[in-house]
N, C-alpha and C positions, 0 to 999 in steps of 0.2 A: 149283421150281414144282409139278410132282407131287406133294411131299410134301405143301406145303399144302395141295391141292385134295383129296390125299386124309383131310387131318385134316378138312378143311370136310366133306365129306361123311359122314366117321363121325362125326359132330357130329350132322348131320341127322339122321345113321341112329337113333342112340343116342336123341333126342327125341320121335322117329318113334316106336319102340317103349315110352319111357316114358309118351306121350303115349297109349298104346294099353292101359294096364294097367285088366282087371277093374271092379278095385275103390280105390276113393278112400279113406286112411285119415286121419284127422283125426291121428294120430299113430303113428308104430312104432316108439317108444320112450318109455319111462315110468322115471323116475326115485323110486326109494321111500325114499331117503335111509336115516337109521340106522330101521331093523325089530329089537325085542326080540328074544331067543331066544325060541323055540316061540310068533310073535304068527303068526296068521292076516291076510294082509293083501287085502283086494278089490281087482282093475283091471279096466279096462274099454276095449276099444280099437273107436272106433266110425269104420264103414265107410259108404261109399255104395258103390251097383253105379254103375258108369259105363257098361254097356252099353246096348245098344238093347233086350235081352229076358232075362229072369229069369238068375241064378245062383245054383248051390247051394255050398255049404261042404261039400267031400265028409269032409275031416277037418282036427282042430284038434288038434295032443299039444303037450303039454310037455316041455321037457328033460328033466324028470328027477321020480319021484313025489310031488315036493315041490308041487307045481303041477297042481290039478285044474280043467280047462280047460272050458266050455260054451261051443256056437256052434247060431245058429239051425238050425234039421233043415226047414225047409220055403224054399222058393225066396225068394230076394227080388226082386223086380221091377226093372225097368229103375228107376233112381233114387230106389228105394227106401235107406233109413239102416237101420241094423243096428250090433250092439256081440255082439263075442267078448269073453266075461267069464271070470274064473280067480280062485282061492284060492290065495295060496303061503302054504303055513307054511315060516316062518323055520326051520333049521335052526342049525348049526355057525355059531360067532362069528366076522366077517370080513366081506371083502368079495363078493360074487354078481353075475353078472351072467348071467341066465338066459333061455333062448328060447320062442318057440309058434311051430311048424311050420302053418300053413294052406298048405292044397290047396282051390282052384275049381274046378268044371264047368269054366270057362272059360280056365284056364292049363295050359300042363305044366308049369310053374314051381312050385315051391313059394317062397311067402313067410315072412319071419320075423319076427315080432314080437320084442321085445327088454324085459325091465326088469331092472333090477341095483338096490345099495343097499349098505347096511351092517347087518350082525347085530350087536347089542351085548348083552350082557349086563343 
């Protein structure tokens, strides 16, 4: 009986704090399917602030310098919508599956954004 009451409860817990995140992303993962060698490809991963008062984007990188990343630089408002955009040039033929590290004002957490795909020749 413990055991279940303690799984009930880290249930809550776990809700409790998802329930509590930042920022709202319409997606944190983006699928690019096959990408030529050397193509340049745009994404776009758009956020709402779910707080009560402004958050800033203190920084956004990319995995690796394949991936040049932009994020708003001035606050967004309480329920304000925003998009962290990035450039990946395709490298090496295969498969990829590459990250964007975001840091908020408002987490100590970092989040990750996610897109992968296939490099073809």
């Amino acid at each position: 009986m413990r055991k279940a009451t303690f799984i009930v409860m880290l249930g809550i817990a776990v809700a409790v704090v998802a329930g509590m995140a930042p920022l709202k992303w319409k997606t944190t993962c983006i699928d690019l399917g096959q990408v030529t060698q050397n193509e340049v490809k745009d994404l776009s991963f758009e956020f709402t602030n779910m707080t009560n008062k402004p958050i800033r984007i203190l920084e956004a990188k990319g995995s690796c310098g394949c991936t040049n990343v932009k994020f708003p630089t001035s606050e967004i408002k309480s329920g304000e919508t925003a998009s962290i955009t990035a450039k990946f040039r395709s490298g090496r033929v295969g498969s990829f599956k590459k990250n964007i590290r975001i840091k908020t004002s408002e987490s100590e957490e970092y989040t990750y954004l996610y897109f992968n795909g296939m490099v073809v020749e």
